[in-house]
C-alpha positions in Angstrom: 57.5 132.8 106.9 61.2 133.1 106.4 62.5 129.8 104.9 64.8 128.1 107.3 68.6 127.7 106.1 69.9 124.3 105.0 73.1 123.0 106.7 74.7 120.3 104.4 78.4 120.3 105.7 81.1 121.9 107.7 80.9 124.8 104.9 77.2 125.8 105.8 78.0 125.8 109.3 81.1 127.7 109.4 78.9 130.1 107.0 75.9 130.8 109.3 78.1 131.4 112.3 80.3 133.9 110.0 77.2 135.4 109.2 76.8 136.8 113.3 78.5 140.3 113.7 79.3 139.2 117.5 79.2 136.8 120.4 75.9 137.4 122.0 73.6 135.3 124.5 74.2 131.4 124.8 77.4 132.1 123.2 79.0 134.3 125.0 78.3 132.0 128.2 80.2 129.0 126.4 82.7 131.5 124.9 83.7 132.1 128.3 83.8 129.2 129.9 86.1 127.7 127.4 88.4 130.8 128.2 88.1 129.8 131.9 90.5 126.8 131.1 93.0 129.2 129.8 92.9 131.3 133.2 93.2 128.2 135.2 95.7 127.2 132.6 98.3 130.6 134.0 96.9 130.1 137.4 97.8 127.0 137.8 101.6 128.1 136.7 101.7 131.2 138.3 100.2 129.6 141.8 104.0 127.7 141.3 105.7 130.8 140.5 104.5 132.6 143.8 104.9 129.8 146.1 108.4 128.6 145.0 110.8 130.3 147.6 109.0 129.4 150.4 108.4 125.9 149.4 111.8 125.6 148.5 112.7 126.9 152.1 110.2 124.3 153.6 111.6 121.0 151.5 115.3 122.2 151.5 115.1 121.6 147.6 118.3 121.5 145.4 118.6 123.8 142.4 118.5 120.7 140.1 114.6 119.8 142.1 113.6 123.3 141.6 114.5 123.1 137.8 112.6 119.8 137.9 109.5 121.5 138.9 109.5 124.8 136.7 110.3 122.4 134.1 107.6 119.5 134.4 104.3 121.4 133.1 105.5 122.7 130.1 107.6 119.3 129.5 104.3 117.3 129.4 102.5 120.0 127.8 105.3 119.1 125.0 103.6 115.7 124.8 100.3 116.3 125.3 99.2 119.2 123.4 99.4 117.3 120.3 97.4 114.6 122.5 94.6 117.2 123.1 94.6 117.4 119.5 94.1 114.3 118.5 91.3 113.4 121.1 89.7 116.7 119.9 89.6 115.6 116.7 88.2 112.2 117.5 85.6 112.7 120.3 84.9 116.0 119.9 86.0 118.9 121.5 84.3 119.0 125.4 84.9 115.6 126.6 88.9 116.6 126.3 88.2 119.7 127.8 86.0 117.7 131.1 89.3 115.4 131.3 91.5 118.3 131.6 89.9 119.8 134.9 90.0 116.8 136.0 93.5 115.9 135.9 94.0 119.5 137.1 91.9 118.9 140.3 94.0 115.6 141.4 96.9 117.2 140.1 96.6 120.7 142.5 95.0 118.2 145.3 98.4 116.0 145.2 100.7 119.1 145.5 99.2 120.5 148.1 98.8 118.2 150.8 102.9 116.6 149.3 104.9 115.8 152.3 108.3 115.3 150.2 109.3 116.3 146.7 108.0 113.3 144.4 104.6 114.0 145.6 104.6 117.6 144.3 106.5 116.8 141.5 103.5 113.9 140.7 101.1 116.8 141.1 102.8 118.7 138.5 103.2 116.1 136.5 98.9 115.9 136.2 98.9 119.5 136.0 100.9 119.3 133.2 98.7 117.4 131.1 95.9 119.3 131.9 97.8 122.3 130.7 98.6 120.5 127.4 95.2 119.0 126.6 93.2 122.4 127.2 95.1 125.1 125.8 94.8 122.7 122.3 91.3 122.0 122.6 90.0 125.3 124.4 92.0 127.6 121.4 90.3 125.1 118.6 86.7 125.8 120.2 86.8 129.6 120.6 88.0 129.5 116.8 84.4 127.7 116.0 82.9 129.2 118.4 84.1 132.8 117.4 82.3 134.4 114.1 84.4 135.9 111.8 84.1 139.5 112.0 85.0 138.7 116.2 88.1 136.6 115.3 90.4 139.4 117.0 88.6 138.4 120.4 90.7 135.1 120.3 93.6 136.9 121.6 91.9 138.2 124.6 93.3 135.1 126.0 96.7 137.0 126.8 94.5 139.2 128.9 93.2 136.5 131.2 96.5 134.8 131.5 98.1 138.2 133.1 94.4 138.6 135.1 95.1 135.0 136.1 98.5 135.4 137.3 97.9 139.0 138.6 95.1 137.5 140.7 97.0 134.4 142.1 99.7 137.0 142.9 97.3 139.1 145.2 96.4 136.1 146.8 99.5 134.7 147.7 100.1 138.2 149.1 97.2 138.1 150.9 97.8 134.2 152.1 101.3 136.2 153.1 99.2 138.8 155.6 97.4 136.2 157.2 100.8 134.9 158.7 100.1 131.4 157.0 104.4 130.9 157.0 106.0 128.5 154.6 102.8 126.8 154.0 101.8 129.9 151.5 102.5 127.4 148.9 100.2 125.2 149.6 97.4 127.6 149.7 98.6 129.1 146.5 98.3 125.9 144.5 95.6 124.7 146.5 93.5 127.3 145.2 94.4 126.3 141.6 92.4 123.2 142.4 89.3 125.3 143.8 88.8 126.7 140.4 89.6 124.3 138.6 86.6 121.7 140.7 84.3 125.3 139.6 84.9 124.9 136.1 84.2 121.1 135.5 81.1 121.4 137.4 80.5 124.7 135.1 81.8 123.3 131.6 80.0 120.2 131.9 76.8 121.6 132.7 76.9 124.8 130.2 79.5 123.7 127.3 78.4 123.1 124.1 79.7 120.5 121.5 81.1 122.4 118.4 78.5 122.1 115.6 81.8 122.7 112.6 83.2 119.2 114.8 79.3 117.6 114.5 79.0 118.5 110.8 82.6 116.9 109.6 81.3 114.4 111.3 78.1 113.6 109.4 76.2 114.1 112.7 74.4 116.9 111.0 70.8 116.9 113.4 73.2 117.5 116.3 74.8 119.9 114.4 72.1 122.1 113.8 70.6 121.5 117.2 73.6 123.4 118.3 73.4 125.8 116.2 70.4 126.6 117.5 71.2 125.8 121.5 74.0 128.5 121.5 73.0 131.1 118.6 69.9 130.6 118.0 70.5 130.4 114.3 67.1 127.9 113.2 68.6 125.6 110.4 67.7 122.4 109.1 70.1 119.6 108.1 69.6 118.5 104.7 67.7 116.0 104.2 69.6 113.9 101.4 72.7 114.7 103.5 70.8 113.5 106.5 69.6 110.3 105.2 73.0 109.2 103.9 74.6 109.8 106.9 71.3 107.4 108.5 72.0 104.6 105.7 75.6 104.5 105.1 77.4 106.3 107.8 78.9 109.6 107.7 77.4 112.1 105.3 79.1 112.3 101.9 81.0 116.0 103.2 82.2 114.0 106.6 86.1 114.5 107.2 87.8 111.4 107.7 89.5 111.3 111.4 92.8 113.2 111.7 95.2 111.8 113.8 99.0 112.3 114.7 100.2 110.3 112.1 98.8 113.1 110.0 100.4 115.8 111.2 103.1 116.1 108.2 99.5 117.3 106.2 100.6 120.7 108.2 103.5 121.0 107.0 102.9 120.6 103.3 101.3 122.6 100.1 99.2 125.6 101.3 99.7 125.3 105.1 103.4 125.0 105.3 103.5 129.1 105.5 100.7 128.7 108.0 102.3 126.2 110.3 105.8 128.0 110.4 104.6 131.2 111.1 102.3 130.5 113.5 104.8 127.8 115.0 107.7 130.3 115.0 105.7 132.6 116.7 104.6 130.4 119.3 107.9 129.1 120.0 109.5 132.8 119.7 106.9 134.6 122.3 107.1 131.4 124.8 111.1 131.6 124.6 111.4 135.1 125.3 108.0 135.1 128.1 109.1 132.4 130.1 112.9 133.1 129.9 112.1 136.9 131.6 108.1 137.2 131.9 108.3 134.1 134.3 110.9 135.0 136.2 109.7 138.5 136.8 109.5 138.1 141.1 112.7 137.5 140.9 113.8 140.5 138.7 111.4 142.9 141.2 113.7 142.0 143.8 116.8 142.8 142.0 115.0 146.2 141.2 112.5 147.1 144.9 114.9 145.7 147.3 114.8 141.7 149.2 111.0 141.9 150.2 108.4 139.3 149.4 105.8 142.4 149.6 107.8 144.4 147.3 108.7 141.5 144.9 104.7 140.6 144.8 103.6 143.7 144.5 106.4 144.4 141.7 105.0 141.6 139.5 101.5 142.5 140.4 102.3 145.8 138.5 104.6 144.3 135.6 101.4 141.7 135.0 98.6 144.7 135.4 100.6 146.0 132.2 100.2 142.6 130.3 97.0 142.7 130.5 96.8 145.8 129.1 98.8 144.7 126.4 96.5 141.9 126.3 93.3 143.7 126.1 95.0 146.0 123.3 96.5 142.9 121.4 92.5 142.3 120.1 92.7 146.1 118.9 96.2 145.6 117.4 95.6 142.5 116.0 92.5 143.8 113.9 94.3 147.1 112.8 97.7 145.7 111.4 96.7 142.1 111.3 98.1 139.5 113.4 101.6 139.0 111.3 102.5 142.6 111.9 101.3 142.9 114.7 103.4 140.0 116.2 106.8 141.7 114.2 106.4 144.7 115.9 105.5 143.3 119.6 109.0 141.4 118.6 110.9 144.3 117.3 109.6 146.3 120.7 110.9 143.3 123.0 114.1 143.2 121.3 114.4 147.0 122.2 113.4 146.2 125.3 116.0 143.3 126.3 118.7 145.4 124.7 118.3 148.2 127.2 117.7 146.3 130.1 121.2 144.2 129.4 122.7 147.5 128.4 121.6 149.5 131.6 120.9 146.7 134.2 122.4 147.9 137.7 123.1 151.3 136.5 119.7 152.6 135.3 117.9 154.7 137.5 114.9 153.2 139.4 112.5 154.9 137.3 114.3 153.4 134.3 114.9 149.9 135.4 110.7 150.0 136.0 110.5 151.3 132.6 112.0 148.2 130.7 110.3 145.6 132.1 107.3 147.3 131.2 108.1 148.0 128.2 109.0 144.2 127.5 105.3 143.2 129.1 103.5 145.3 127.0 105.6 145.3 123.9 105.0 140.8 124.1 101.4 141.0 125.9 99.9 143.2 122.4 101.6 141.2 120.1 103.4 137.4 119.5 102.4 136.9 123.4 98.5 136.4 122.1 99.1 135.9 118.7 101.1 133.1 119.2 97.7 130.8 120.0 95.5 133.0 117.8 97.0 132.8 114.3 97.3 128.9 114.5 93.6 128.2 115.7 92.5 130.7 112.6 94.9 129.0 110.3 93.3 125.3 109.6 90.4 124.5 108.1 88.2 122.5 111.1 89.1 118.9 110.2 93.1 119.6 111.2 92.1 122.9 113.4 92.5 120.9 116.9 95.6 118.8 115.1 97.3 122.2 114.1 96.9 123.9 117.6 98.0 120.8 118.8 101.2 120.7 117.2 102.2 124.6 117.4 101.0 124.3 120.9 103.3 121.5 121.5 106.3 123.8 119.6 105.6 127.1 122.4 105.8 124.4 125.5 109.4 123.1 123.7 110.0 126.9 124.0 108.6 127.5 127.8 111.1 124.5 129.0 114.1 126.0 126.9 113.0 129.5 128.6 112.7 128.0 131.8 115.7 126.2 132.0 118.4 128.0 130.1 117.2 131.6 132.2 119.1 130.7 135.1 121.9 128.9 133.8 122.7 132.0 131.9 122.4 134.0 134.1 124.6 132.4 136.6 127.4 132.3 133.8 126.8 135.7 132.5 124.9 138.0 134.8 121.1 139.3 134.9 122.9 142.1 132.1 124.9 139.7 129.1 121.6 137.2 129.7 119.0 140.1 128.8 121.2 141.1 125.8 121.7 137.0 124.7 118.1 136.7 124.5 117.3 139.6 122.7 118.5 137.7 119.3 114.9 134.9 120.0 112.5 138.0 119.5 114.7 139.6 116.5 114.0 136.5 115.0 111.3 136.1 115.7 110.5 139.8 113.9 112.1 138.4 110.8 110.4 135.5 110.6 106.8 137.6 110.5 108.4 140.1 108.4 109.1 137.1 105.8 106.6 135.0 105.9 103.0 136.9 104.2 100.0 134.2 105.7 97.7 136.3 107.9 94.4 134.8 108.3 92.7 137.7 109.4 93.9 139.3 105.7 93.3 136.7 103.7 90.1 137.2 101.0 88.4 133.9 102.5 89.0 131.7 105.6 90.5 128.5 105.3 89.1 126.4 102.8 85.9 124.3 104.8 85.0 120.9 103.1 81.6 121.0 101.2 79.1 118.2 101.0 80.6 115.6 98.5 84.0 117.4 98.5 87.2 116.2 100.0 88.3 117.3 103.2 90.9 120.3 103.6 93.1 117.5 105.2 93.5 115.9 101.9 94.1 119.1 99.7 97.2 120.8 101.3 98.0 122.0 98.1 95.2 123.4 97.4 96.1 127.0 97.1 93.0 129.3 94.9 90.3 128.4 97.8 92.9 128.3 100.9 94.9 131.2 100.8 
């Protein structure tokens, strides 16, 4: 009989899950399901997106409302990505994810039956958090749950934010054939709130607790109980480990709890590198994506004619191309690494901005198609994924959920800057001048990967896990020979 392997700490765990070649069985189910926050996630803002014009018809809304709205999501995601963090890192990693769809079920139900602006704004406003607690938590998960030789599957998540927004697009379109008028809105975010009621009922019932976040908590039985419940991997917690943790509390290789106040731990000794690149990045891809990507409806009218058919279907195509570039962003990502990877998607958006501000109104229509497309796939393969990826493959598990947290919380600074600054340029400058200002965010964005080495799918061992009776990562930033 095979002797069953012995679990002591975070280290053993991270180990045994390593040791998988793929996600298989139990896991896959909970590998999914966490991704199902991160399609309600781009649901949620593209159900806005499509439903804007006509709701802005319905309420009369003033450019500085409509600015309001767009903003408010990624404003509290701002504030409550780091929050998702720190609850992660505290009580685990479901209960923050159960909390999300929550807030995202009264926040959709509140929007759509609004009868005046503060109502809908309210709803966003819960939406909002629920955006910023789940993409922390859901990308710290999939990083534990995910073994090491699948790691590049993490960025599949840029693929289900286009399938999301391609699929709330075809909706809306259909919501549009069914001669539902102004009221399309309503439907459209009303149906965020459908999915997101499916996928509490679904997460609660079929999500796992992380067994890395179990062990650096001493809880080392329910540790290798999940091991077991979602790989099948048989272990045994160690029994000296085991009765400490009984006797005297955590286990001797338990983290200590990482909260906010810790955060400047990411920004010192061997993660500085980590933390700027992934947090340059983040904020690059989410600058340049919700500057253009965002606003793509309204660049298909300005290229198929004044149609909501034509616009729709327009950004159906443009977003049928990111997730093609999302799909290929796993393939790129594992070929080149995710550092390169993200330089070039930059170096191909900055080509990309520089010909559409160069040609706009005077390119042919097959050109002016071309661009955008270009743009979509150029970000959707490379810093578009990548920017969530590299920093939830970056930290060891004690400050994973703390570091997604943060960079998170940079990319939603970068979706309200996108957001806002888009149309005030452009109503200075000109849909041309405005494509060529924001082609200097990805070329720095290029630079910044080109400079900076840290990749963590290159690196000769992952980040440096806490053994039993060692310090926690979190107290050796500087520790470079076992981190880097």
């Amino acid at each position: 009989m095979a002797q069953r392997p012995s679990v002591k700490g975070v280290a053993d765990i991270v180990a045994l899950i390593d040791g998988l070649q793929r996600v298989t069985g139990r896991s896959r189910i909970t590998w999914y399901l966490a991704f199902g926050g991160l399609f309600l996630d781009a649901y949620a803002n593209a159900a806005l997106s499509a439903g804007l014009g006509p709701m802005t018809d319905q309420m009369d809304l003033s450019s500085t409302q409509i600015s309001v709205l767009t903003a408010t999501a990624p404003f509290l995601a701002i504030i409550f990505n780091p929050v998702g963090g720190w609850l992660a890192s505290r009580i685990g990693r479901v209960p923050p994810l159960l909390l999300a769809k929550l807030l995202a079920v009264a926040g959709a139900l509140l929007a759509t039956f609004a009868g005046d602006f503060t109502t809908v704004w309210f709803g966003r406003v819960l939406v909002g958090m629920a955006y910023g607690v789940d993409f922390a938590v859901a990308m710290a998960l999939l990083a534990e749950y995910t073994p090491k030789a699948s790691s590049g599957r993490l960025n599949l998540w840029q693929a289900v934010w286009y399938c999301a927004t391609t699929g709330n697009l075809l909706l809306a379109l259909g919501f549009y054939q069914l001669d539902v008028g102004q009221d399309i809105w309503r439907w459209s975010l009303g149906s965020a709130g459908v999915i997101a009621a499916l996928l509490l009922v679904l997460q609660y019932v079929f999500l796992v607790e992380s067994p890395a976040w179990l062990a650096s908590r001493g809880r080392l039985e329910e540790a290798v109980r999940n091991l077991r419940r979602i790989y099948g991997i048989d272990a045994v917690a160690d029994p000296a480990a085991a009765g400490a943790a009984g006797a005297a509390g955590p286990a001797e290789g338990a983290a200590p709890s990482v909260g906010l106040r810790d955060a400047g731990l990411l920004f010192k000794g061997a993660y500085l590198p980590r933390t700027l690149l992934s947090s340059a990045i983040s904020l690059g891809q989410a600058l340049q994506y919700f500057a253009v990507g965002w606003y793509l409806p309204v660049i298909s009218l300005t290229i198929f004619g004044e149609s909501f058919e034509k616009a729709t279907l327009g950004s159906m195509v443009f977003n049928a191309v990111g997730i093609a570039g999302g799909l290929a962003s796993a393939y790129c990502g594992r070929r080149m690494g995710l550092r390169m990877s993200s330089a070039w998607g930059f170096g191909g958006v900055f080509v990309a901005l520089v010909l559409m501000g160069l040609t706009f109104g005077r390119a042919p229509l097959v050109v002016a198609f071309c661009l955008p497309v270009l743009f979509i796939l150029c970000h959707s393969a490379g810093p578009g994924a990548n920017g969530k990826s590299i920093a939830a493959l970056s930290y060891s598990s004690d400050v994973r959920a703390l570091g997604t947290g943060v960079t998170g919380m940079i990319g939603s600074l970068g979706s309200v800057i996108g957001l806002y600054v888009f149309p005030q340029i452009k109503d200075r400058l000109g849909m041309g001048d405005t494509f060529l200002v924001l082609s200097v965010v990805p070329l720095l964005g290029m630079a910044t990967c080109l400079a900076i080495k840290w990749d963590p799918t290159r690196a000769e061992e992952t980040p440096h896990e806490p053994a039993a009776g060692e310090a926690p990562a979190a107290a050796l930033p500087g520790e470079k020979a076992r981190s880097v």
